[in-house]
C-alpha positions in Angstrom: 23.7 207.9 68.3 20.2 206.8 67.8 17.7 209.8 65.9 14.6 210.7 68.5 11.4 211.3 66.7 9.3 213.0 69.7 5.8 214.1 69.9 3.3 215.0 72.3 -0.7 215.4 72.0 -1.8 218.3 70.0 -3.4 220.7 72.5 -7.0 221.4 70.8 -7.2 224.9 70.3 -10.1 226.2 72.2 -8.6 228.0 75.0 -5.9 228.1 77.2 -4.5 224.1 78.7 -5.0 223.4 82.6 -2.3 221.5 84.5 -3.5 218.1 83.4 -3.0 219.0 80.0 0.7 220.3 80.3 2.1 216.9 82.7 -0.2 214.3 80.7 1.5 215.4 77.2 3.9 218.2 76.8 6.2 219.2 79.4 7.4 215.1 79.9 8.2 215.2 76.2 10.0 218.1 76.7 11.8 216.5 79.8 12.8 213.8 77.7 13.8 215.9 74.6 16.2 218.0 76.9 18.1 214.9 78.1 18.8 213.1 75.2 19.9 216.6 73.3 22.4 216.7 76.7 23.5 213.1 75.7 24.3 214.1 72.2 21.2 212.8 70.4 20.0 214.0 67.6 16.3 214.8 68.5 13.3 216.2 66.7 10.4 217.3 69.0 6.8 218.4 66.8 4.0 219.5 68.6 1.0 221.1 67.0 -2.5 223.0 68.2 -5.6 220.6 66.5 -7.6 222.7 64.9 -10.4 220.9 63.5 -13.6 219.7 64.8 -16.6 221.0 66.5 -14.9 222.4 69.7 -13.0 225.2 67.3 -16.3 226.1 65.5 -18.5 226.5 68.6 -15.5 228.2 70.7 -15.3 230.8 67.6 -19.2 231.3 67.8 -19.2 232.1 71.8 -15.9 234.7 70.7 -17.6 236.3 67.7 -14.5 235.6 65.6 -14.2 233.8 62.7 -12.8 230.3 62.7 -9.9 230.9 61.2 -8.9 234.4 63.0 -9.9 232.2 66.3 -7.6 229.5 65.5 -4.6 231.7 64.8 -5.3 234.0 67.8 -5.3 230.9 69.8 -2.6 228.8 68.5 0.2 232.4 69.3 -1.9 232.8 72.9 -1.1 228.7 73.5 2.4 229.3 72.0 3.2 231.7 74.3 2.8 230.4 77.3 4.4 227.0 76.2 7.9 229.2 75.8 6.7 231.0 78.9 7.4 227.4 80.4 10.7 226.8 78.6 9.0 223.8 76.2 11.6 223.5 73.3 9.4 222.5 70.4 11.5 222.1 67.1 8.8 223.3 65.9 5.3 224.0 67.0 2.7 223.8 63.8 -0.8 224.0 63.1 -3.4 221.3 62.0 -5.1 224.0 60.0 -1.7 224.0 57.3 -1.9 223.9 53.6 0.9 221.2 54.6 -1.8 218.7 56.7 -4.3 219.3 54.3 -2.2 217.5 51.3 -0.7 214.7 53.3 -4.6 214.0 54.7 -5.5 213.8 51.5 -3.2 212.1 50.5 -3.3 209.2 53.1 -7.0 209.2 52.3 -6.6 208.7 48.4 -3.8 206.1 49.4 -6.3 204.0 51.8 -9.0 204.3 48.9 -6.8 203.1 46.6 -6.3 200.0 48.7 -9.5 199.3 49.7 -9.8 200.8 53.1 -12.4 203.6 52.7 -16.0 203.3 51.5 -19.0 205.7 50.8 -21.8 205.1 53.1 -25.4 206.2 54.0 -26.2 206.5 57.7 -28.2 207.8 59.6 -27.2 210.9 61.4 -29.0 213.4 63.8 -30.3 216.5 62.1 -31.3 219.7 63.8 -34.7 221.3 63.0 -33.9 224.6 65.2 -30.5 224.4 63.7 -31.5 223.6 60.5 -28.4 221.3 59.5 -26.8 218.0 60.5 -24.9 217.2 64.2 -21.8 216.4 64.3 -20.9 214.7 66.8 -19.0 217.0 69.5 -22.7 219.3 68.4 -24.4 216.9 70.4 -24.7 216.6 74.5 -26.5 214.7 76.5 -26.4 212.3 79.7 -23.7 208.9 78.6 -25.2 206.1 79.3 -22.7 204.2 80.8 -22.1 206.8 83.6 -24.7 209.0 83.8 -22.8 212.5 83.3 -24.9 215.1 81.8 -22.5 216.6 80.0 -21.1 213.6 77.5 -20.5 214.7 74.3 -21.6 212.7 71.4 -18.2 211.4 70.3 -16.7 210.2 74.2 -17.8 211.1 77.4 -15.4 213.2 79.4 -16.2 211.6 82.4 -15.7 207.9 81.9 -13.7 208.3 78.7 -16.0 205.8 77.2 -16.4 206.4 72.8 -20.1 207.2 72.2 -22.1 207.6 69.0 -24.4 210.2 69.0 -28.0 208.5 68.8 -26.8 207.0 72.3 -26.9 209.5 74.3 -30.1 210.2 76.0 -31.6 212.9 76.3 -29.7 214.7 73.5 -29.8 218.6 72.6 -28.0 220.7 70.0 -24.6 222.4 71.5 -25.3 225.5 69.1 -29.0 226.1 70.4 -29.9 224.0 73.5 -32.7 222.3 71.2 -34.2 218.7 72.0 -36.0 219.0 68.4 -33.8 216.4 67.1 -34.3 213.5 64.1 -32.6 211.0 62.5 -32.1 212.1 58.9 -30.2 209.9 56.2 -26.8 211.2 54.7 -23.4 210.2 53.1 -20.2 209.8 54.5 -16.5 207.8 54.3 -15.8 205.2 56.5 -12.2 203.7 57.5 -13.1 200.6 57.5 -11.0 199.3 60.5 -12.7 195.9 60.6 -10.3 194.6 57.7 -7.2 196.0 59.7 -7.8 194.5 62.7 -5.5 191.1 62.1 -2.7 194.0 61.1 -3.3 196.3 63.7 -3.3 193.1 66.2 0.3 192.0 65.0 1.6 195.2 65.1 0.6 195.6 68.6 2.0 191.7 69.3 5.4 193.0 67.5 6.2 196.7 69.0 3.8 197.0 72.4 6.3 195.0 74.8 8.5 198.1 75.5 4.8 200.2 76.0 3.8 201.0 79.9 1.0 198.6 80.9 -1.4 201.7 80.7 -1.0 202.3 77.5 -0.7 198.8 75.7 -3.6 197.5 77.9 -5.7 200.6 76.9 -4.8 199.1 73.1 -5.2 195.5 73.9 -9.0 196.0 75.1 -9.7 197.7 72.2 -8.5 194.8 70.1 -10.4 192.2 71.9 -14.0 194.7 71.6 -13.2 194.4 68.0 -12.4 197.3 65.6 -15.3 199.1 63.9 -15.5 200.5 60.9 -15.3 204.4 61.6 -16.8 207.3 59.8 -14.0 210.0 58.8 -16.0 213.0 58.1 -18.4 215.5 59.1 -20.8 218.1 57.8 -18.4 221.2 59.4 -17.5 224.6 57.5 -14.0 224.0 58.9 -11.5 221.6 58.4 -9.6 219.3 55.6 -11.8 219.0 52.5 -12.5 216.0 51.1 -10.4 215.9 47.6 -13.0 216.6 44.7 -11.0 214.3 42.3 -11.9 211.1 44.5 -15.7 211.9 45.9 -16.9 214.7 44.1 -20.7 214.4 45.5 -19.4 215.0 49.2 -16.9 217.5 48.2 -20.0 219.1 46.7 -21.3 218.6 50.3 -18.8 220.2 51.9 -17.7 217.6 53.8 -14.5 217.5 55.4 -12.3 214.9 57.5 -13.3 213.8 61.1 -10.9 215.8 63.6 -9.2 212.2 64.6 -8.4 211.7 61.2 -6.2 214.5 60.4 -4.7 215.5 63.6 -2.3 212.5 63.9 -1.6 213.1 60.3 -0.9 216.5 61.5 2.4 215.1 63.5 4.5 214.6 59.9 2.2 217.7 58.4 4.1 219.6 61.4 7.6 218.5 60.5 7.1 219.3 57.1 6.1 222.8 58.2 9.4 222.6 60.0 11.2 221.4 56.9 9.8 224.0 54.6 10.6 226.7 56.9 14.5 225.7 55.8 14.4 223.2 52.7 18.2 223.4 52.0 19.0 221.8 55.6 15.9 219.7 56.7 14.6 216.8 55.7 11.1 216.1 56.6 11.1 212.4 55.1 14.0 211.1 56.8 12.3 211.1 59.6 9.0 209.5 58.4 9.2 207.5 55.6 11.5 204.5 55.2 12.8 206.1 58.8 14.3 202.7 60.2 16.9 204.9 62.2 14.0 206.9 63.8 13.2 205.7 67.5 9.9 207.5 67.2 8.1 208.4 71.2 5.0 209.7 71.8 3.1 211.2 75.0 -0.2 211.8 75.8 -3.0 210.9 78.5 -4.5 207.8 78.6 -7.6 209.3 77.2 -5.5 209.7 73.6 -4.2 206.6 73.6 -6.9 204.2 71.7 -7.0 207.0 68.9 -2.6 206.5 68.9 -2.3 202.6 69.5 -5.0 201.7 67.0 -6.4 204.2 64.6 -3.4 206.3 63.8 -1.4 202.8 62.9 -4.2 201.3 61.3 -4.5 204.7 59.2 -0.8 204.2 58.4 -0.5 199.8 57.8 -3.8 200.9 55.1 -1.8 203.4 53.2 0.8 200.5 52.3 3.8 202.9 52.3 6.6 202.6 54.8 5.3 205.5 57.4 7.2 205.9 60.5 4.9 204.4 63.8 5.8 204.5 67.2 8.0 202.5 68.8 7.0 203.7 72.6 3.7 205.4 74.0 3.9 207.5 77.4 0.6 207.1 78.5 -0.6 208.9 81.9 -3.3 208.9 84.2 -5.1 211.5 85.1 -3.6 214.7 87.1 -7.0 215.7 89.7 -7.6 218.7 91.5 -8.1 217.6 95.1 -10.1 214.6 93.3 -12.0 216.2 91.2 -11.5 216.5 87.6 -9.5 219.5 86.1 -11.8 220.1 82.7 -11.0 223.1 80.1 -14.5 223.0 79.3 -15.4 223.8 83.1 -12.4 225.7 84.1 -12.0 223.6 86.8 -8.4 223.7 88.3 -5.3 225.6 87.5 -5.0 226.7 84.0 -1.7 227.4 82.9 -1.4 231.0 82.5 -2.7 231.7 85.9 0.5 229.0 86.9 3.1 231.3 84.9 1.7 234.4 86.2 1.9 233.0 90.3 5.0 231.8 89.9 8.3 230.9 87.4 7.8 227.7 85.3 10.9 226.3 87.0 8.3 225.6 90.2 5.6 223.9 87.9 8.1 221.8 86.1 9.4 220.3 89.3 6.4 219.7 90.9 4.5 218.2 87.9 7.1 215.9 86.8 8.1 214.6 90.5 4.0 213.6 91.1 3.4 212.6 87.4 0.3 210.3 87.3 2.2 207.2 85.8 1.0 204.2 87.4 -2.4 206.0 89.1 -3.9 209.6 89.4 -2.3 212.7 91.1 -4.1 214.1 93.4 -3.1 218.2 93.1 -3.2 220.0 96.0 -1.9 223.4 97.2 -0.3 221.7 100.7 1.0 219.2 98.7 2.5 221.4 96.6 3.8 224.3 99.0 5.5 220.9 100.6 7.3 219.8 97.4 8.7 223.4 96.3 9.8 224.6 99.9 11.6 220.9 100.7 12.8 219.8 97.7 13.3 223.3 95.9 13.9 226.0 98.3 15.7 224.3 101.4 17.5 220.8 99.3 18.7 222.4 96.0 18.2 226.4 96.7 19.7 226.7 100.1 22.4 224.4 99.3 23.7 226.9 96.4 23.3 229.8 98.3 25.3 228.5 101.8 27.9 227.6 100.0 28.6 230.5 97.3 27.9 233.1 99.9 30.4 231.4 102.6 33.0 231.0 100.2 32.8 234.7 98.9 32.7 235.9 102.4 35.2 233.6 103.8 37.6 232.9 100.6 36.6 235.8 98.1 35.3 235.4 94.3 37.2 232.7 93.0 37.3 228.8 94.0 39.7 228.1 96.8 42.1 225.8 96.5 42.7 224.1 100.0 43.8 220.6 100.3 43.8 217.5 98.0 40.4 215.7 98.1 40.4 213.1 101.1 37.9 210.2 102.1 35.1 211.8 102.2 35.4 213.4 99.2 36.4 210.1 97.0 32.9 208.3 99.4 31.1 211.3 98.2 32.7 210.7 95.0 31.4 207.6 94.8 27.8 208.3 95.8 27.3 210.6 93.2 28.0 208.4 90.3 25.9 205.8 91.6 23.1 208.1 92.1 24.1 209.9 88.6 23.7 205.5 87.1 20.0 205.6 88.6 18.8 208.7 87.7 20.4 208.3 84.1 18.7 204.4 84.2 15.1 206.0 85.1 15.4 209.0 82.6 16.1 206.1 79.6 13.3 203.9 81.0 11.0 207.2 80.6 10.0 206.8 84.8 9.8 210.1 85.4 8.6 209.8 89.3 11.6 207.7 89.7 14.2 209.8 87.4 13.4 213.0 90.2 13.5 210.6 93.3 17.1 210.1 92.1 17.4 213.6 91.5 16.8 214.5 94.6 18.4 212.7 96.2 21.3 213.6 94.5 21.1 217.7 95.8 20.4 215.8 99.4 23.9 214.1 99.0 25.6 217.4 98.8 23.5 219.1 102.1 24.8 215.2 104.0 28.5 216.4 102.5 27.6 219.8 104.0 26.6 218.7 107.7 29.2 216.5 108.2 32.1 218.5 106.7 30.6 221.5 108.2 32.9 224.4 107.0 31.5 226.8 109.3 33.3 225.3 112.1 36.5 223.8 109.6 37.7 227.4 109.1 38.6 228.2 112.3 40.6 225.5 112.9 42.3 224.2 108.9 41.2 226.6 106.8 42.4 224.2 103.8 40.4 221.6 104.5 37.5 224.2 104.6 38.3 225.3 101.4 38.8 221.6 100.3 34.9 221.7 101.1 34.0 224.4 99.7 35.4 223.6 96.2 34.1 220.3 96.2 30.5 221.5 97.0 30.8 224.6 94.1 32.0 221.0 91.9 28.5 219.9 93.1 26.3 222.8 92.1 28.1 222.8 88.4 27.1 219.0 88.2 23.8 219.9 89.3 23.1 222.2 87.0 23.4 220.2 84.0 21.7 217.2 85.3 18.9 219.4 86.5 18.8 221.1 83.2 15.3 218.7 81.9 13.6 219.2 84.9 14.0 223.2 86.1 16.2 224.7 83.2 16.1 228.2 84.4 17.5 227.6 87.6 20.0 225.1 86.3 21.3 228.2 83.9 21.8 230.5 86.6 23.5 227.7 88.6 25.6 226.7 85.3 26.2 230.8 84.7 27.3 231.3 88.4 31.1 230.2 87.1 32.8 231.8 84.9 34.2 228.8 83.2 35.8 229.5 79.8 34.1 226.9 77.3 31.6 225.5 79.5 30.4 222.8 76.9 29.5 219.5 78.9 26.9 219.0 78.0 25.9 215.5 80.3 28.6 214.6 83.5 30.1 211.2 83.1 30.6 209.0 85.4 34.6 209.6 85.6 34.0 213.2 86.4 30.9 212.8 88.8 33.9 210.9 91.0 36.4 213.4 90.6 34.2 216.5 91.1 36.8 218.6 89.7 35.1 220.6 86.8 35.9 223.9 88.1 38.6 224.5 89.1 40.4 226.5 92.0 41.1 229.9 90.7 37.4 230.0 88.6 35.8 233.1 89.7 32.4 232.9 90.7 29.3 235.2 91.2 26.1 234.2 94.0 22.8 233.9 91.9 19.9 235.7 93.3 17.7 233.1 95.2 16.7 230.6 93.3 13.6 229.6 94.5 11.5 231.6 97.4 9.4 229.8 99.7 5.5 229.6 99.7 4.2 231.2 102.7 1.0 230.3 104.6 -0.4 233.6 103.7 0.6 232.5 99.9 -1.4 229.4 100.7 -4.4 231.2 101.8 -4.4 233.5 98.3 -3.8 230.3 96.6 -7.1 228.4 97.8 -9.0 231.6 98.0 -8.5 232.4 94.5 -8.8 228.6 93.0 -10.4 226.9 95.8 -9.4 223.4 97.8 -11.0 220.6 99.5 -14.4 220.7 99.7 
């Protein structure tokens, strides 16, 4: 078996994610993660908050805190909620670590070494009211490709295009609303990107085929603008110093390395964290360095991916040692409320502690994975929503597990009947099943999400068509064998259910796994030997009937929901 490297984008650290966040990054990876572990893969999922930048400093400013108490209240507030929705991070790290601060450095002194950084003056924009440089995220203004008011000086949010500061008119200091701006000249490192580019390029030619068009056109028209050389640090109090022993004038300075910089770093920083926590038993190198046995997946939004595609591996081809890159980029669109933009900055749309505390993660999970934006935008909505959990949650998979186990207690008692051998439309059903298991497997190893829960549900709507047309209700009073025959197979069907809706909803897919008391219940996946036979528990296993496992949205639920977040305009 193959080892899975997996990482998602770091969440930045000032304040709690929105929706768009959780489906363009996190919970796919952890979708992914769950169903190779079931397949027996060994599999290594990092994830990280960023901590660096201008966003952390100003967020601390507005809370009163300092940085650092900011950064570690919010990385355990973001934690929480992330187990709140069952993400299993091997380990969930900070970019703020002694552990990313060496191996920055490190990859900095190595690109030095080779030529690939280089002191330079520039110009930059310096506050008078402030009294000290701008970096650029300290900088707002109207983009000038778009028009939105509220770019910031490094990308505008709106279009996504990458801005420098000086072009953004109308500028004004972040800290104190100022327009008394000039251009003032100081020192700073640049990763000079320009001699990477025939690199970066055949890299891209060698390892993008496998990519999702999103992503490796996103990398391709970044290649064909050209790569610029990029500065790598700021004038900021917080983040990873620039090493004293290499530029001692801008360590003087207090200059530290550019938030884009560090934070990829901060995916091996993170596994080292993970390594360190347990020294005698992990191996943080093994999956970085010289890592040829690593199939190494990443996941983010398509706003991430030029930073991914081309920075991170050009940071990595200049350091001239064998680091792990990836070998395939998720890349999503964007997830819109009704349209219209979800933005943390704004708190516009459904944040994800105010999901959690409406309803279980189970819900969210289903829903954001079966409408990821893959090939365009997702359009949330609450109807469209209420739809999806009711249909496919509450009436396909939930009402399905609850006819049958109830019937069967009240009808056979707690324990699986017996009844007759299976007939032909158990071996059709049989059949069905392990050619709908082949797809969904096919889609899940393909990374189409959209597709992988098409096939999952229309595995659970299998079993309510082998319902119907057996119809036990009306089998027991005339061959109560061949209702029990029914009923068996169908309980055979909610244990296969559970496990292979274990990635998508793993709560419910425990209770439906814990509803038998099967002695050793180990399977972890269902092959395609047993999916035919159905015939994993046995007559004779006793059995218990789960609570409901997932309660409609009502109208009136509806009403609260719009009321409280708002809908079409």
């Amino acid at each position: 078996m193959a080892r899975h490297l997996i990482t998602s984008a770091l969440p930045y650290i000032n304040g709690i994610k929105h929706l768009g966040n959780m489906v363009g990054s996190m919970l796919p990876a952890d979708v992914y993660g769950r169903y190779l572990r079931q397949r027996g893969h060994e599999v290594l999922y990092i994830c990280a908050t960023d901590e660096h930048g201008t966003p952390a400093e100003l967020a601390a400013k507005d809370a009163g805190q300092s940085v650092d108490a900011y950064c570690g209240e919010q990385h355990d507030a973001q934690k929480a909620i992330y187990d709140g929705f069952h993400l299993q991070f091997d380990h969930f790290g900070r970019s703020s670590s002694q552990q990313n601060v060496e191996l920055t450095q490190h990859f900095a002194r190595k690109l030095h070494e080779n030529g690939f950084i280089e002191e330079r003056a520039i110009r930059q924009v310096y506050s008078i009211a402030d009294e000290r440089f701008l970096p650029d995220r300290y900088i707002v203004g109207t983009c000038p490709h778009c028009g939105y008011d509220k770019a910031r000086g490094d990308q505008c949010e709106n279009c996504t295009r990458v801005l420098d500061p000086t072009d953004l008119i109308d500028a004004r200091s972040a800290i104190s609303g100022s327009s008394d701006l000039e251009v003032r000249e100081t020192k700073h490192l640049f990763l000079l990107q320009s001699k990477l580019q025939g690199e970066v390029e055949q890299w891209i030619d060698d390892n993008s085929e496998e990519w999702p068009t999103l992503a490796s056109s996103i990398a391709r028209k970044w290649l064909t603008e050209g790569l610029h050389d990029r500065a790598i640090t700021r004038d900021l109090d917080w983040g990873v110093p620039v090493p004293a022993d290499v530029w001692p004038e801008l360590a003087a300075e207090g200059k530290v390395f550019y938030v884009w910089f560090d934070a990829p770093i901060e995916y091996i920083a993170s596994t080292k964290e993970w390594a360190d926590a347990d020294p005698a038993h992990r191996d943080w190198k093994s999956w970085w360095y010289e890592a040829d046995d690593v199939r190494y997946t990443e996941f983010m939004a398509k706003d991430n991916v030029p930073f991914h595609s081309v920075m991170f591996p050009a940071t990595e081809l200049g350091t001239r040692e064998p680091w792990k890159k990836v070998d395939f980029l998720k890349a999503f669109n964007w997830l819109t409320y009704y349209g219209g933009k979800f933005s943390t900055s704004q708190r516009r749309g459904i944040f994800t502690d105010a999901a959690l505390e409406l309803l279980p993660a189970d819900y969210w999970r289903y829903f954001l994975i079966a409408n990821a934006p893959e090939s365009d935008d997702t359009s949330f909505t609450w109807e469209l929503f209420s739809s999806s959990v009711n249909k496919d949650l509450a009436d396909t998979l939930g009402n399905f597990v609850n006819r049958v186990l109830s019937f069967s207690r009240k009808r056979f008692g707690d324990e699986v009947p017996a009844g007759a051998a299976a007939g032909e439309a158990e071996t059709k059903l049989g059949e069905q099943i392990a050619e709908l298991l082949a797809e969904y497997e096919g889609h899940m190893e393909a990374l189409q999400f959209r597709k992988a829960a098409a096939a999952l549900r229309a595995l659970w709507s299998a079993g309510n068509s082998y319902l119907e047309e057996k119809a036990p209700w009306l089998e027991i009073k005339t061959d109560q064998e061949a209702a029990a025959l029914t009923l068996r197979t169908a309980m055979n069907l909610i244990h296969l259910y559970a496990i292979v809706s274990e990635p998508f909803i793993p709560a419910a897919a425990k209770a439906m796994r814990g509803a038998f008391a099967l002695d050793g219940d180990t399977a972890a996946w269902v092959t395609a030997e047993e999916a035919r036979a159905l015939a994993s528990v046995p007559a004779g296993t006793a059995f218990t009937v789960p609570p409901v496992l997932f309660a409609k949205i009502t109208e009136d639920d509806l009403e609260s929901y719009r009321e409280r977040f708002g809908a079409a305009e």
